[in-house]
C-alpha positions in Angstrom: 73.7 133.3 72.3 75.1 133.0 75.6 74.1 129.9 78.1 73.0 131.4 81.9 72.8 129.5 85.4 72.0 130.5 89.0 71.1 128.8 92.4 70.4 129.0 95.7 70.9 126.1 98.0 68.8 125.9 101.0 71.6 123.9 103.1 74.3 125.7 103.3 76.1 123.4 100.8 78.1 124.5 98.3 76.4 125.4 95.0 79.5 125.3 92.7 79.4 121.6 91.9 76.1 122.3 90.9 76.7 125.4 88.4 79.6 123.9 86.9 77.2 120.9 86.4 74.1 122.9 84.8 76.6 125.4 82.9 78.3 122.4 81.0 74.7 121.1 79.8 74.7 124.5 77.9 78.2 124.4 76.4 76.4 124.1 73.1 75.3 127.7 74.0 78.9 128.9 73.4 82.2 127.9 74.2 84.3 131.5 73.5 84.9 131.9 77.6 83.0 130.6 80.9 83.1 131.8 84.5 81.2 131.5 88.4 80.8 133.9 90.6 79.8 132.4 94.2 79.0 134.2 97.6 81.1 133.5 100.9 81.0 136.6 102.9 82.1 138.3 99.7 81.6 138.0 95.8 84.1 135.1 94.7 84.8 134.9 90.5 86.4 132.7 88.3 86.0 132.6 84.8 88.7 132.1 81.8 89.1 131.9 77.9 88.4 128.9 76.4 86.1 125.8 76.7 84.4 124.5 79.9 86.6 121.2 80.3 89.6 123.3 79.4 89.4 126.2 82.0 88.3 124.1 84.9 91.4 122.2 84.7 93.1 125.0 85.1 91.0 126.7 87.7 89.3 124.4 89.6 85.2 125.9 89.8 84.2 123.3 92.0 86.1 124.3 94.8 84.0 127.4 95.1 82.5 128.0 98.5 79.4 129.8 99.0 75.6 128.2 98.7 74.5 130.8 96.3 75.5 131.3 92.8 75.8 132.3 89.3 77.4 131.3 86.1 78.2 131.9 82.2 79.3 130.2 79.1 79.6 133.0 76.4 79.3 132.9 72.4 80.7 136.3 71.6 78.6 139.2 70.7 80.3 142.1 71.4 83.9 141.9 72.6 86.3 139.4 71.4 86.8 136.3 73.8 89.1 136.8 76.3 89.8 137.0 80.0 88.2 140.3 80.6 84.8 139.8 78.4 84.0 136.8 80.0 81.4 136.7 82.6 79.9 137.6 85.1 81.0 141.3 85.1 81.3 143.2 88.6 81.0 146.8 89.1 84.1 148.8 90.3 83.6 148.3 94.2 83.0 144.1 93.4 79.7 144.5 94.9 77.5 143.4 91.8 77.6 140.5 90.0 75.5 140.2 87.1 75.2 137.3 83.9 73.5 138.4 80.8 72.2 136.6 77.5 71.6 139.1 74.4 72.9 142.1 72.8 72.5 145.8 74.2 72.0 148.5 71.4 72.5 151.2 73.8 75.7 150.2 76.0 77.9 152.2 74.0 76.0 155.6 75.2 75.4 153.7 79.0 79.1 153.4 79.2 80.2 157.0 78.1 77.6 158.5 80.7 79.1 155.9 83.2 83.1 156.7 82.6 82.2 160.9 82.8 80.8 160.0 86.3 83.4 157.9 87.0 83.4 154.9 86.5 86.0 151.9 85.0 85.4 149.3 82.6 87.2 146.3 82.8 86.2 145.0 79.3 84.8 145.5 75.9 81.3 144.1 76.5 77.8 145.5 76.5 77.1 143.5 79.5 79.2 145.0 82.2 77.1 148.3 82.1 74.6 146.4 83.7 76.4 146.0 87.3 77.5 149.5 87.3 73.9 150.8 86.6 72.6 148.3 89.3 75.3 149.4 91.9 73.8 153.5 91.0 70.7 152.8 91.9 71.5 150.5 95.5 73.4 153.4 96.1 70.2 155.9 95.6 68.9 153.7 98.3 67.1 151.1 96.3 67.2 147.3 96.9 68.6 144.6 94.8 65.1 143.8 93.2 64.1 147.5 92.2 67.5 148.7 91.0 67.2 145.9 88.7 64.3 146.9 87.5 65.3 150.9 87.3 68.4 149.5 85.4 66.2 147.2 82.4 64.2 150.6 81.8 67.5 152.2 80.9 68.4 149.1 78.6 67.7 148.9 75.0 67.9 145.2 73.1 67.5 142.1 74.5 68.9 140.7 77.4 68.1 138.1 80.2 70.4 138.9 83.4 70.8 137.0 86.7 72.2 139.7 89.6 73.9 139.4 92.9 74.8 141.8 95.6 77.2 141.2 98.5 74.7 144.2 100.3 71.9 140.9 99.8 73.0 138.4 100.4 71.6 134.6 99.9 69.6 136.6 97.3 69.0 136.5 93.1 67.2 139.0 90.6 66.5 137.5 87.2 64.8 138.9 84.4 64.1 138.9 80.5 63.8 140.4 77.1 63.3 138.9 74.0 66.2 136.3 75.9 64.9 133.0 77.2 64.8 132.0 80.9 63.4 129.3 82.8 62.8 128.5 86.7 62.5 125.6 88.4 63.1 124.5 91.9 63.4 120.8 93.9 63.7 119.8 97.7 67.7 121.3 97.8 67.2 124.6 96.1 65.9 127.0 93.5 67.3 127.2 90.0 67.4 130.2 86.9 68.8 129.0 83.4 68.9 130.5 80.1 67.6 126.7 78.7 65.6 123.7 80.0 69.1 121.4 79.7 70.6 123.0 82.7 68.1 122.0 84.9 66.3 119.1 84.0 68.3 116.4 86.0 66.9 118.9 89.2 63.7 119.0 87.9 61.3 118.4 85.2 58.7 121.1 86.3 59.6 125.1 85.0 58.2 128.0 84.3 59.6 130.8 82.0 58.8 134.4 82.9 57.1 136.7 81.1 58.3 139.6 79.6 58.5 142.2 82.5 58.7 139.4 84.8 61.0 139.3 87.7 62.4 136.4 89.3 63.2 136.6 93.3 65.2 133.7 94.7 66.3 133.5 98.1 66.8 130.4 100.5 63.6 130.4 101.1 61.4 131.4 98.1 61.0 131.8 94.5 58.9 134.6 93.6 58.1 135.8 90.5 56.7 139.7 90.7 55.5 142.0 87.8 56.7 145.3 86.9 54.7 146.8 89.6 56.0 144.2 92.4 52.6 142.3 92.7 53.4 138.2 93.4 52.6 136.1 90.5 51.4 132.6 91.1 53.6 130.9 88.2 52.3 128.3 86.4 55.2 125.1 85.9 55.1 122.5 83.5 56.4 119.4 83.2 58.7 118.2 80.7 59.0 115.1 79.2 62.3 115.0 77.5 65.1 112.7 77.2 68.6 113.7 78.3 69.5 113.1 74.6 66.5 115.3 73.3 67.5 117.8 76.1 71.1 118.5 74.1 69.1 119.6 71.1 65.9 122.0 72.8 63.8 119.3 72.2 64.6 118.9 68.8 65.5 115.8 66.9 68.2 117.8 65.2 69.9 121.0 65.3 69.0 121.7 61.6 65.4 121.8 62.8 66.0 123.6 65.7 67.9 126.3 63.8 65.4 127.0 61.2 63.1 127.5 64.3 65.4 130.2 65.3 65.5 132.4 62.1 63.1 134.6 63.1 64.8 135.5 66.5 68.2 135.8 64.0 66.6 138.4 62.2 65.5 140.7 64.8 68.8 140.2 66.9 70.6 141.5 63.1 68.3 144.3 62.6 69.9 145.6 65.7 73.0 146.1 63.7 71.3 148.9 62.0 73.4 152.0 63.5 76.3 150.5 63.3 75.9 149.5 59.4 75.0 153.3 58.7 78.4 154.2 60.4 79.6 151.7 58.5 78.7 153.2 54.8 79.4 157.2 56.0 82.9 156.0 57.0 83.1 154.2 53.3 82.2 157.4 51.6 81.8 157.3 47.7 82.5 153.8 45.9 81.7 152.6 41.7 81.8 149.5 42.4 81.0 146.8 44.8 81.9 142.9 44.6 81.0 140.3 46.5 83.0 137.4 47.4 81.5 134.4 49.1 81.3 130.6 48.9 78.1 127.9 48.8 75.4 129.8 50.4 77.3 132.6 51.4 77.7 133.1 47.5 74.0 133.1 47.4 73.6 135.7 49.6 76.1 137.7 47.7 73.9 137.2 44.4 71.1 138.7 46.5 72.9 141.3 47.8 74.2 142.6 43.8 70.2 142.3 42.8 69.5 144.8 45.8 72.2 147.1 45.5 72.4 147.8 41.3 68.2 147.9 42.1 68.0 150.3 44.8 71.5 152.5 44.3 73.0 151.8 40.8 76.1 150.7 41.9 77.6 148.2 39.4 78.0 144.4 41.5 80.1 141.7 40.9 80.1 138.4 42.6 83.0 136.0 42.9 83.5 132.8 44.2 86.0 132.9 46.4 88.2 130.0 45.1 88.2 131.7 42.1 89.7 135.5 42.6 92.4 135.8 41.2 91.2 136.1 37.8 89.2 139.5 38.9 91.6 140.8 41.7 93.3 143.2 39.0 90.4 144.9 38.4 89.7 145.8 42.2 91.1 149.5 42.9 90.9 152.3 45.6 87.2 153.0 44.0 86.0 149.4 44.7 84.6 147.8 48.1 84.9 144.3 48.7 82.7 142.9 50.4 83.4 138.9 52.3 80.7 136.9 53.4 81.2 134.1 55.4 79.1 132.5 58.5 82.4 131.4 60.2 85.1 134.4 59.3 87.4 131.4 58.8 86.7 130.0 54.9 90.4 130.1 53.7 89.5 131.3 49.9 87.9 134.2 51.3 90.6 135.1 53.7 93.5 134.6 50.8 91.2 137.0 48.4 90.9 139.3 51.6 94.8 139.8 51.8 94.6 140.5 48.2 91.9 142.8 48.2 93.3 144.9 51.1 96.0 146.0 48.9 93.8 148.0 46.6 90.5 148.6 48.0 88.3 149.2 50.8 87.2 145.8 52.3 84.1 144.7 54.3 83.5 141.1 56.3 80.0 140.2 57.1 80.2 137.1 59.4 78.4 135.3 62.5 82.0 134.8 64.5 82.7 137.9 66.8 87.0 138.2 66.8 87.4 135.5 63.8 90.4 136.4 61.2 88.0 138.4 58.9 87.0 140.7 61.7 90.3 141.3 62.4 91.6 141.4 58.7 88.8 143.5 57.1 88.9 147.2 57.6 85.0 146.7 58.3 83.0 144.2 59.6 79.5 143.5 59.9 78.8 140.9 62.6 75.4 139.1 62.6 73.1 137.7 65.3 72.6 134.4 64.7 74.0 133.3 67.3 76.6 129.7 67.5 74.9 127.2 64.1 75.8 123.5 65.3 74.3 122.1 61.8 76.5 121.8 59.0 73.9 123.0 56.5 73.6 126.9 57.4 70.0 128.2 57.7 69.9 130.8 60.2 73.2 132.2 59.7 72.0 132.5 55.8 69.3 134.5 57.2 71.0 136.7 59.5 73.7 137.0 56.1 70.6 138.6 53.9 69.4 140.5 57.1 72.8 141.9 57.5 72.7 143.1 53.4 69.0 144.1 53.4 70.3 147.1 55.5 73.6 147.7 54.0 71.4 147.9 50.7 68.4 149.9 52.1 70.6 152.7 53.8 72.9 152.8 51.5 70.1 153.5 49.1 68.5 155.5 51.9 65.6 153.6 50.9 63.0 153.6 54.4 60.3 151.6 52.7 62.5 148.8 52.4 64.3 149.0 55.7 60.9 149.3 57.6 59.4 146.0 55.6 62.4 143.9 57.0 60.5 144.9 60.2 57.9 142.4 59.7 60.3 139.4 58.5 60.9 137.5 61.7 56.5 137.6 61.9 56.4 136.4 58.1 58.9 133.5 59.2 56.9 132.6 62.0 53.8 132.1 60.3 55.6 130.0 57.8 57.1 128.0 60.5 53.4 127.1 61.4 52.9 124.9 58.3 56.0 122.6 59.0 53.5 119.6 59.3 52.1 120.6 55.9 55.6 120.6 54.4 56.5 117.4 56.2 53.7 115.7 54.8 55.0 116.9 51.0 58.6 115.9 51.6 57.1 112.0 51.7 56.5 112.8 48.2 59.7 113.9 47.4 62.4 111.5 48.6 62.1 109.5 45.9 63.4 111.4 43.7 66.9 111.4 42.2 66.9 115.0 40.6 64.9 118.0 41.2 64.7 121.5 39.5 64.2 124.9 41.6 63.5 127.7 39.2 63.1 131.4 39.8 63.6 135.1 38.1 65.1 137.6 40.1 65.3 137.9 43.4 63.7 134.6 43.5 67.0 132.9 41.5 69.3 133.0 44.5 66.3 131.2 46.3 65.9 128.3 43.8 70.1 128.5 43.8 70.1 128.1 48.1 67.2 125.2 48.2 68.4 123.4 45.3 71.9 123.6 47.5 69.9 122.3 50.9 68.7 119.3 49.3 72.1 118.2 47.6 73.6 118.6 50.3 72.0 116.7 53.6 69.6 114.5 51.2 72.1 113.6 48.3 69.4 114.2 46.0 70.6 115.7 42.7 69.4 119.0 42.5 69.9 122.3 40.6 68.7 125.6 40.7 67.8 127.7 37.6 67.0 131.3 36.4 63.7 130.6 35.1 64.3 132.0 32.0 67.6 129.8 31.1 64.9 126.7 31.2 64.6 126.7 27.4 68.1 126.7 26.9 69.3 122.8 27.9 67.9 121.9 31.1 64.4 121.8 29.7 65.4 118.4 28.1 65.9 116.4 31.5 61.9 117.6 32.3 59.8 114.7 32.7 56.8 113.0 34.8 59.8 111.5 37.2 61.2 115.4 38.1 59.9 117.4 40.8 60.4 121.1 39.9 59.9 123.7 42.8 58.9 127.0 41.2 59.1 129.8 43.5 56.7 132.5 42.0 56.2 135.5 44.9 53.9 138.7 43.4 56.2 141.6 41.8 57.2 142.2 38.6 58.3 139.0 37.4 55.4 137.0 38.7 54.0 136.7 34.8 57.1 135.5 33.0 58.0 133.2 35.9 54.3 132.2 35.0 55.3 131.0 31.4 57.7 128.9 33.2 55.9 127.2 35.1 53.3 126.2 31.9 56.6 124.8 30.0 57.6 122.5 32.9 53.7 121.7 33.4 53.1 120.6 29.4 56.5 118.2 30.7 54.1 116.7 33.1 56.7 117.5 35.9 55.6 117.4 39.2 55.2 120.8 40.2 55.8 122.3 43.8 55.1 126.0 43.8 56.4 128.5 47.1 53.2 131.6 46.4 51.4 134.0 47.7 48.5 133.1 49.5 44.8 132.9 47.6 46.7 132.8 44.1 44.0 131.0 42.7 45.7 130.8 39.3 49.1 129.0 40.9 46.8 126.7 42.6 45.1 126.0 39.5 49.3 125.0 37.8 50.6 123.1 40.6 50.8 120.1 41.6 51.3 121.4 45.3 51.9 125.1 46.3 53.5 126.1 50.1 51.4 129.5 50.3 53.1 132.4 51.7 51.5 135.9 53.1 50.9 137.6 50.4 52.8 141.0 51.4 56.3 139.4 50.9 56.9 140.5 47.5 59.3 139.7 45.3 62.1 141.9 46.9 62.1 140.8 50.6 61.1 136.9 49.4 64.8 136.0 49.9 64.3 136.2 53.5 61.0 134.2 53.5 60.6 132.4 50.9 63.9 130.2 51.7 62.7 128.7 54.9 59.9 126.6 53.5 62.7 125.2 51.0 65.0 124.8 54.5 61.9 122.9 56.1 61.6 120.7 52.9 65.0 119.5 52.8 65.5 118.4 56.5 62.3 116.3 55.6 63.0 114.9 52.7 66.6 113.8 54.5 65.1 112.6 58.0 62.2 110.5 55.5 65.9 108.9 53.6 67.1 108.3 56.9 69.9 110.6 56.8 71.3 112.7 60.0 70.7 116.0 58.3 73.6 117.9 61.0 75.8 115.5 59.6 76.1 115.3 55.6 79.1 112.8 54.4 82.2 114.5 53.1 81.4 118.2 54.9 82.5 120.2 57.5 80.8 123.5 59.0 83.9 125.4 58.7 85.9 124.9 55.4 90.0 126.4 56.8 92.1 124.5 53.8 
């Protein structure tokens, strides 16, 4: 998740100040690389490695000349950070200048069709097919506008790209695709972001384009056109934010903002889909899979052994990665090992990586594009989160289980399950949509000083990830059970004091996990139960029940039926008074 910026000036003034301005408000964006690219009778770039502060020191963007404008801060997707990935990327004849939030499925096949008509690539992005394409079609005779367009039909994935051309001077295209973009505009100028942040000490009044929308900027204009080059009258809005709120979206917290994102992190992963298949035909034959993970990572892997001894019969093991070395002699050249971790950083895994390499084929799935595990691992999986600012991980969990749902389903070469992860990112949404039911329960619930989570099967890595979320940022004691170990110990802390979340989705184990829930009920426990909507008989049990569509069975729940439990804890912590991005004695990335 990249952070976007461009402006015309109506003066001629110089609009560098004023990019290097709006493009640090969207540091948080990502901080891999940043660059401008200004226009003064030519196309003028600089951009550099490394954090805003960091490379301007060294290269000095506000002494950029030029009134019109673009600029980048990057989160690496595809192509490690360096000099050459940064943006903005120019085509060969440094005509084009183009920035771009999102990931391009296709660019792989754009570039080999580019290089046999022959053309050069500077770097290893998706993003710098974009000014090459644009630069084909100006040369066909088409202007800036329409060979932006003719180069977005050619474009698969998501993307939201700001273009320049020395042959237009004064001039910017912007448009979008499952990327966000905003407009806005004030006495001095005319302004395109990626986020509200960048702009809002310009103006408070935006718009943000449609899908298929294109944005025209010029010295004397903003215009917004549709895909047929009719003028839209836009409709702005004012904000009314904060500069503080700004930082954070809007959001009080980045926890809450990043649980809002989960469904965008799961479509951006599902993207990964051809690559993951090359990924298991290069592998080849295996006996034996093991995960090794740590805190919710570790949770994923448990889902991830469920799926795969389920679907394909392939014996799993999960390790914590602290705790390898009693099973590394047992890994050998018929074993994969597979690391999970949302940084590509966590020191145990990397030790047990080293060690693993020596016997067996290894695999990294992590959120980091050119962090040690990508670079260690023979394979790597790399998920779409995007950069996760709160300690406590909730989309990057989510893109983690996206990311093994397809290993899983095409290494079983099972389609049914591969086309319901499909409809995930709309089950999350509609989940999302009853935060101020869940709010309202969490004032129940920070009382508490213990709370059991219970769940059988796939639903057992659940109760293990939100009994972990509430620990964590709330300090309430909490543990997560296999519903069926109940009767053996922790039935005897069970009283009218304990809240017990049961999560209980339809599939096979809907009737035992039943059972459960009767034996914690005749406890007088105070039941909160995550179900299927219009299950009259959980309604019936519960205390409280957080109903769910009713087509997440118990397979796919993983991926749904954690973000209510996600939702629960922030509230429960921001009701304590706790700063739930923050929780005392952790860090986001764990390197000793």
């Amino acid at each position: 998740m990249c952070g976007i910026v461009g402006c015309i000036l109506k003066e001629n003034n110089d609009v560098a100040p004023i990019l290097f301005y709006c493009i640090l408000k969207l540091e948080y964006r990502g901080y891999d690389s940043i660059g401008l690219a200004t226009y003064d009778n030519k196309i003028h770039v600089k951009k550099d490695q490394g954090n805003i502060e960091t490379v301007n020191n060294r290269i000095h963007f506000k002494e950029m000349k030029g009134s019109c404008g673009i600029a980048h801060t990057r989160w690496a997707s595809t192509g490690i950070p360096n000099y050459e990935n940064a943006h903005p990327h120019l085509d060969d004849t440094n005509s084009i200048a183009v920035v771009h939030n999102g990931t391009l499925e296709n660019y792989l096949d754009l570039k080999d069709e580019l290089i046999k008509l022959g053309h050069t690539f500077k770097s290893t992005t998706d993003t710098e097919v974009i000014p090459h394409l644009i630069k084909i079609f100006m040369n066909e005779g088409l202007d800036l506008e329409n060979a932006v367009k003719k180069c977005c039909q050619k474009l698969k994935g998501s993307y939201a790209i700001v273009a320049m051309s020395k042959d237009e001077p004064d001039k910017l295209i912007a448009t979008r695709k499952d990327s966000p973009l905003i407009i806005a505009q004030n006495k001095d100028g005319y302004f395109v972001s990626s986020d509200i942040p960048a702009v809002l000490d310009y103006s408070r009044d935006i718009y943000r384009p449609k899908e298929g929308e294109f944005v025209i900027m010029t010295k004397e204009s903003i215009e917004i056109h549709d895909e047929n080059g009719e003028k839209i009258d836009p409709e702005y809005i004012y904000i009314d934010w904060s500069p503080k709120m700004a930082k954070k979206d809007g959001y009080d917290y980045f926890m809450i903002k990043e649980i809002h994102e989960q469904s965008l992190a799961v479509k951006n992963t599902l993207t990964q889909k051809t690559n993951i298949k090359k990924i298991i035909d290069e592998i080849g034959d295996i006996k034996r899979i093991c995960f090794v993970a740590c805190g919710t990572s570790y949770h994923a892997s448990i889902t991830g052994k469920y799926l795969i001894e389920s679907q394909k019969g392939i014996p799993c093991d999960v390790i914590i990665a602290s705790e390898y070395k009693y099973t590394a002699k047992t890994w050998d050249e018929d074993t994969l090992v597979i690391f999970i971790s949302q940084s590509g950083e966590t020191y145990d895994s990397r030790m047990a990586l080293k060690e693993a390499r020596k016997t067996s084929k290894t695999l990294a799935i992590v959120n980091v594009a050119g962090s040690a595990m990508t670079q260690e691992a023979e394979y790597f999986i790399q998920t779409q989160a995007g950069p996760e600012i709160g300690v406590a991980a909730t989309k990057t969990y989510i893109a983690q289980l996206t990311a093994i749902y397809l290993f899983a389903g095409l290494l079983a070469e099972n389609d049914e399950l591969i086309e319901k992860l499909n409809k995930v990112p709309e089950y999350i949404e509609e989940i999302v949509k009853q935060e101020k039911l869940i709010e309202d329960i969490s004032k129940r619930y920070d009382f508490a000083d213990n709370a059991f989570y219970l769940g059988r099967g796939f639903s057992y890595p659940i109760a293990l990830e939100g009994a972990l979320k509430l620990k964590e940022i709330s300090y309430i004691h909490a543990e997560g059970y296999a519903a069926g170990e109940l009767k053996h110990g922790p039935l005897a802390l069970i009283n009218e004091k304990v809240p017990v979340i049961v999560i209980i989705p339809p599939g096979d184990d809907y009737d035992k996990t039943m059972v459960n829930l009767q034996e914690v009920k005749a406890r007088e426990a105070i039941i909160l139960s995550i179900g299927a909507k219009g299950d009259e008989k959980l309604r019936e049990n519960s205390r409280i029940v957080v109903e769910i569509n009713p087509e997440v069975t118990d397979i796919i729940a993983p991926l749904v039926y954690t973000v209510p439990l996600q939702l629960l804890s922030y509230y429960v912590t921001v009701e304590k008074g706790y700063n739930p991005d923050q929780p005392r004695n952790l860090a986001k990335v764990i390197t000793v």
